[in-house]
C-alpha positions in Angstrom: 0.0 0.0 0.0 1.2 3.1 -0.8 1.7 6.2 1.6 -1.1 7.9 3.1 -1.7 11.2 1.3 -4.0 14.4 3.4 -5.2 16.9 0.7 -7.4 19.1 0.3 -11.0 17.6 -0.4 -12.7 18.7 -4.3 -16.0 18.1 -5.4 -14.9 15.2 -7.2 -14.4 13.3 -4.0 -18.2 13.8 -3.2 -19.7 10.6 -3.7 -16.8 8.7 -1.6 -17.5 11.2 0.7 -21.0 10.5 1.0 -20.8 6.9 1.2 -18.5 7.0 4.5 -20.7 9.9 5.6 -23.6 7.5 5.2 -22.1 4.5 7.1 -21.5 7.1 10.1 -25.0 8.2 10.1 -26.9 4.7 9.2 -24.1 2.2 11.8 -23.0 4.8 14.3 -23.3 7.6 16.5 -20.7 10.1 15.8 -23.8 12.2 13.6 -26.6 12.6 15.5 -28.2 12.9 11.4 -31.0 10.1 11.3 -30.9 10.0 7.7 -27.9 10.3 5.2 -27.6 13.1 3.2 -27.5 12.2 -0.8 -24.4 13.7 -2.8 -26.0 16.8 -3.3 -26.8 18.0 -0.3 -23.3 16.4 1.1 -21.8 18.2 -2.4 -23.6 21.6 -0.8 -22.0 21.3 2.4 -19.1 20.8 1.0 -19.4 24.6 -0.4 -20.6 25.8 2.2 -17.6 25.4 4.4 -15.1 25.9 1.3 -16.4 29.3 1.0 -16.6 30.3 4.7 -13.1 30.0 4.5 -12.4 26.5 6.5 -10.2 23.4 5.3 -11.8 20.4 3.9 -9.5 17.5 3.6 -9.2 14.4 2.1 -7.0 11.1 3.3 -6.1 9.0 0.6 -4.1 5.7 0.0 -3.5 4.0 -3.5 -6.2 6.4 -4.9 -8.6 5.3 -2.6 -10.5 7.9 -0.2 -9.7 6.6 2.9 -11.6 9.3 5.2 -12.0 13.6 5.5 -12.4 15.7 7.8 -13.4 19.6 8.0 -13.7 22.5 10.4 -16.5 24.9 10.7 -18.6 27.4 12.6 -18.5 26.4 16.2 -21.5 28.5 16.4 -22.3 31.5 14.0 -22.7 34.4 16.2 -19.6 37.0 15.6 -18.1 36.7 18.6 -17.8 32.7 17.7 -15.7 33.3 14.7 -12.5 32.5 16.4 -13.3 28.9 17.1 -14.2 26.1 15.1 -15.2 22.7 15.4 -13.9 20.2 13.7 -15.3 16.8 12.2 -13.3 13.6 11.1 -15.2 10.2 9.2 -12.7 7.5 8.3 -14.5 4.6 5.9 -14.8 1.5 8.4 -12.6 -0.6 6.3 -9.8 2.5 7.2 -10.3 2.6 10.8 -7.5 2.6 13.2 -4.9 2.6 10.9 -3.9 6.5 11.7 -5.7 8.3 8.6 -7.7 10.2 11.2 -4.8 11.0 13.2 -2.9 12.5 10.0 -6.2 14.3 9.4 -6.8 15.8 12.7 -3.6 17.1 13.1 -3.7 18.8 9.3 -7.0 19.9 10.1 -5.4 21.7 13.0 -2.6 23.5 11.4 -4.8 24.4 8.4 -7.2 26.2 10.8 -4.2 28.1 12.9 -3.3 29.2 9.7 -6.4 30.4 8.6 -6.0 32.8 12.1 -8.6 30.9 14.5 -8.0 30.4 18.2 -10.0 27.2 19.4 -11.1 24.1 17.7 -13.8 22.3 19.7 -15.0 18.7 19.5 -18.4 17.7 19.6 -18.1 13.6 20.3 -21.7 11.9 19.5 -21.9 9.3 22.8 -19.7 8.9 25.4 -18.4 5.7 23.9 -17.1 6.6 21.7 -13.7 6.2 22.9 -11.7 6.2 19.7 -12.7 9.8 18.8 -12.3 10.8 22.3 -8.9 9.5 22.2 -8.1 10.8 19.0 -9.0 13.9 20.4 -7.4 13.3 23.9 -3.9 12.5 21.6 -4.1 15.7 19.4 -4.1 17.8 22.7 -7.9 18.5 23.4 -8.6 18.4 26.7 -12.4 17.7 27.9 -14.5 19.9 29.0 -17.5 18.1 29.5 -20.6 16.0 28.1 -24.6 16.8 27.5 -25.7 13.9 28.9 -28.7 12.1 27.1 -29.2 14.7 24.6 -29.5 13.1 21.3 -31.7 9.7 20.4 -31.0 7.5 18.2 -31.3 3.5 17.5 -33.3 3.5 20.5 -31.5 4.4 23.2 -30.6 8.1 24.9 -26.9 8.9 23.7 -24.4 11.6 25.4 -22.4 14.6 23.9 -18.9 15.0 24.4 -17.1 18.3 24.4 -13.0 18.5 24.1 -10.9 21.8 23.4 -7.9 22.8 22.3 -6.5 26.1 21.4 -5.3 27.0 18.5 -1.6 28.9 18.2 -1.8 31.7 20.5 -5.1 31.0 21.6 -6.7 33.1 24.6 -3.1 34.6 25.0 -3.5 37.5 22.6 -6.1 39.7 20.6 -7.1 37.5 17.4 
């Protein structure tokens, strides 16, 4: 297998996109979506957070999309437009093999560079300990969960929340 390759997402890596996007939301609980999203509403995202200004990347082995990840409004009040959170979705078959590690840690130095402060985690479920580890690695710390917020495949599910700051952080004016 070839090395493992982070670039930036395009358009043309919608429908890949889409199918690992799917498998999150139909098999897991890291979206808190009921229903996947077809290509083009997962193609309007996409746009969406291209044009706010935010990274979108790929991972990629052998030509195959292995898993992406993006950041985006934390919240989109003005005085949130320092942070971001940040999503990562590695295809099943990819798991645990350190594509969302190389992702996160892109995804972190693409969004210092782009001049924001703090990159929040929201973890669907408490158990999921991977993500909170991935997190936990990449130097979030935890702030906290919403317990039993979010239902899905019939049973009350937490919400995680890590933080880390990005460059300076809190220690100077953005």
């Amino acid at each position: 297998m070839s090395p493992l390759s982070i670039r930036p997402a395009t358009p043309a890596d919608i429908p890949a996109i889409t199918r690992i996007y799917a498998h999150a939301v139909m098999h897991g609980t890291a979206s808190f979506e009921l229903e996947a999203p077809d290509e083009a509403e997962m193609a309007k995202r996409m746009r969406a957070i291209l044009d706010g200004g935010f990274a979108y990347l790929a991972a990629e082995a052998d030509g195959v999309l292995l898993g992406y990840a993006y950041a985006n409004h934390y919240r989109t009040r003005p005085a949130y437009r320092f942070t971001v959170e940040d999503s990562v979705y590695i295809d099943p078959t990819a798991q645990r093999r350190g594509a969302g590690r190389a992702l996160l840690e892109r995804l972190i130095v693409e969004s210092e560079t782009r001049g924001f402060r703090q990159m929040v985690a929201v973890i669907g479920d408490s158990a999921q300990t991977a993500s909170i580890e991935l997190h936990r690695a990449a130097g979030f710390r935890m702030i906290g969960a919403f317990e039993n917020v979010g239902y899905k495949f019939d049973r009350w599910l937490d919400s995680v929340m890590m933080q880390r700051a990005l460059g300076q952080g809190s220690a100077s004016k953005p």
